[in-house]
C-alpha positions as CSV (number, residue, x, y, z in Angstrom):
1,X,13.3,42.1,-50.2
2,X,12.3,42.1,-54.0
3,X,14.2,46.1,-54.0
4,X,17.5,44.4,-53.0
5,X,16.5,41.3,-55.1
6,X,16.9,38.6,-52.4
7,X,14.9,35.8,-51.8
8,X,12.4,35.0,-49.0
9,X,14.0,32.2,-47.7
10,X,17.4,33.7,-48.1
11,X,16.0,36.2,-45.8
12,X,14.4,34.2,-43.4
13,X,17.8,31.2,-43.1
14,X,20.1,34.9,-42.1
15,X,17.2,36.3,-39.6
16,X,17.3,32.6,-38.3
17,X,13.4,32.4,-38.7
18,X,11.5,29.7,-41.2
19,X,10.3,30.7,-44.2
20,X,7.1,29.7,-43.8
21,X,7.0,31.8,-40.9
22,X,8.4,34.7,-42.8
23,X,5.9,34.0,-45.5
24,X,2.8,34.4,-43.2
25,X,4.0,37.7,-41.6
26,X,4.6,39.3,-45.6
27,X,0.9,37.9,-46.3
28,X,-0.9,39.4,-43.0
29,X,-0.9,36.0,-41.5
30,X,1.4,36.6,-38.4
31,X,2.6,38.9,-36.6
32,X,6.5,39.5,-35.5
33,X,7.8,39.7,-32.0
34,X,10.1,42.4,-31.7
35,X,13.3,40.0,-32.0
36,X,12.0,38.4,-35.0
37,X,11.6,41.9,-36.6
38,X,15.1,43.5,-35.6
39,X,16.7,39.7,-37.0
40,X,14.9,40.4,-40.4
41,X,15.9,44.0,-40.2
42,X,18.9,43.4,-39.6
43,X,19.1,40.4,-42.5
44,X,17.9,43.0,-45.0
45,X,20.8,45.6,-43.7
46,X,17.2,48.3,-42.6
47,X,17.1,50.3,-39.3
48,X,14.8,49.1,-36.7
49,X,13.8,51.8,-35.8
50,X,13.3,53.3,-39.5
51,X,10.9,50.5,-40.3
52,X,8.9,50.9,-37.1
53,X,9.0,54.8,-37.7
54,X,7.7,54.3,-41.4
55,X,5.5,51.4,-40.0
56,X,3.8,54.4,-37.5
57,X,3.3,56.8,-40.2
58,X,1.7,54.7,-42.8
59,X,-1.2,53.6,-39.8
60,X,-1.3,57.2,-38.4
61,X,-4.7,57.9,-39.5
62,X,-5.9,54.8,-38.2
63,X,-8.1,55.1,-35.3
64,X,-6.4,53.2,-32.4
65,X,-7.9,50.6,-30.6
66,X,-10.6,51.2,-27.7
67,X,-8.9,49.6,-24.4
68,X,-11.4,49.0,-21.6
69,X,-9.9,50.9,-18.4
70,X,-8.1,48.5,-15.5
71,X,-10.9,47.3,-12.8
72,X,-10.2,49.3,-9.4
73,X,-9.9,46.5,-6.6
74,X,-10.9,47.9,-3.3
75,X,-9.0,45.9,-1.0
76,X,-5.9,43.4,-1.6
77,X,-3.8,41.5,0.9
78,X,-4.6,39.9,4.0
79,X,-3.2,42.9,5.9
80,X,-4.8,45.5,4.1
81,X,-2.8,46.8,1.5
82,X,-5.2,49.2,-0.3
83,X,-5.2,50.0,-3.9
84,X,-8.0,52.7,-4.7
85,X,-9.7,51.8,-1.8
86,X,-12.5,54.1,-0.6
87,X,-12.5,55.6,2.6
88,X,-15.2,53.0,4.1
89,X,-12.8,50.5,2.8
90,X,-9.9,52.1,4.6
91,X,-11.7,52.0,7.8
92,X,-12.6,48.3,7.5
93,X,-8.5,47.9,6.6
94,X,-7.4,49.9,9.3
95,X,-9.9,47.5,11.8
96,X,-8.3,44.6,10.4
97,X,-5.2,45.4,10.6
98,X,-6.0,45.9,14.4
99,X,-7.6,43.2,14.8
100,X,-4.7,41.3,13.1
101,X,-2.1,43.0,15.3
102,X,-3.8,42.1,18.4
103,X,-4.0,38.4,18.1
104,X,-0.4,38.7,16.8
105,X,0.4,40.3,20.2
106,X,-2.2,37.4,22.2
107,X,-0.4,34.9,20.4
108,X,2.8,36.2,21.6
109,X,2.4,36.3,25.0
């Protein structure tokens, strides 16, 4: 902002964002959602995408953040709609399912 000579809250009125908020993202505060970012990009007449490119090479040699891997669930559903089920669990599906068919048909009759 200070390379086009424009102030914060000049900024942050055009991007339709308050200047406080503005304030807190430029100190490390706050974070932008994506919208917020292309509105100030766009106030500041900078590429999106440029800034996140640039934004992606200065962090490169940062190490990125350790997930923890998405829990395997067995069984879900009444009806037994398997997701990574093993094949124990199938079986006990498959009997369900059976059993739930059949008094389906014996409440039918």
């Amino acid at each position: 902002m200070n390379d086009q000579g424009r102030q914060l809250k000049d900024v942050a009125k055009t991007a339709d964002i308050s200047a406080s908020q503005l304030s807190r993202v430029f100190n490390g505060l706050k974070v932008f959602t994506l919208d917020q970012l292309d509105a100030v990009c766009a106030a500041l007449d900078l590429s999106t995408a440029m800034v996140i490119a640039k934004a992606d090479a200065a962090t490169a040699d940062r190490p990125l953040p350790r997930i923890a891997p998405l829990p395997t669930i067995p069984r879900i559903g009444v009806i037994g709609f398997n997701v990574g089920a093993h094949d124990e669990d199938q079986a006990l599906a498959a009997s369900d399912d059976a059993d739930w068919q059949a008094r389906q048909e014996h409440e039918n009759e």
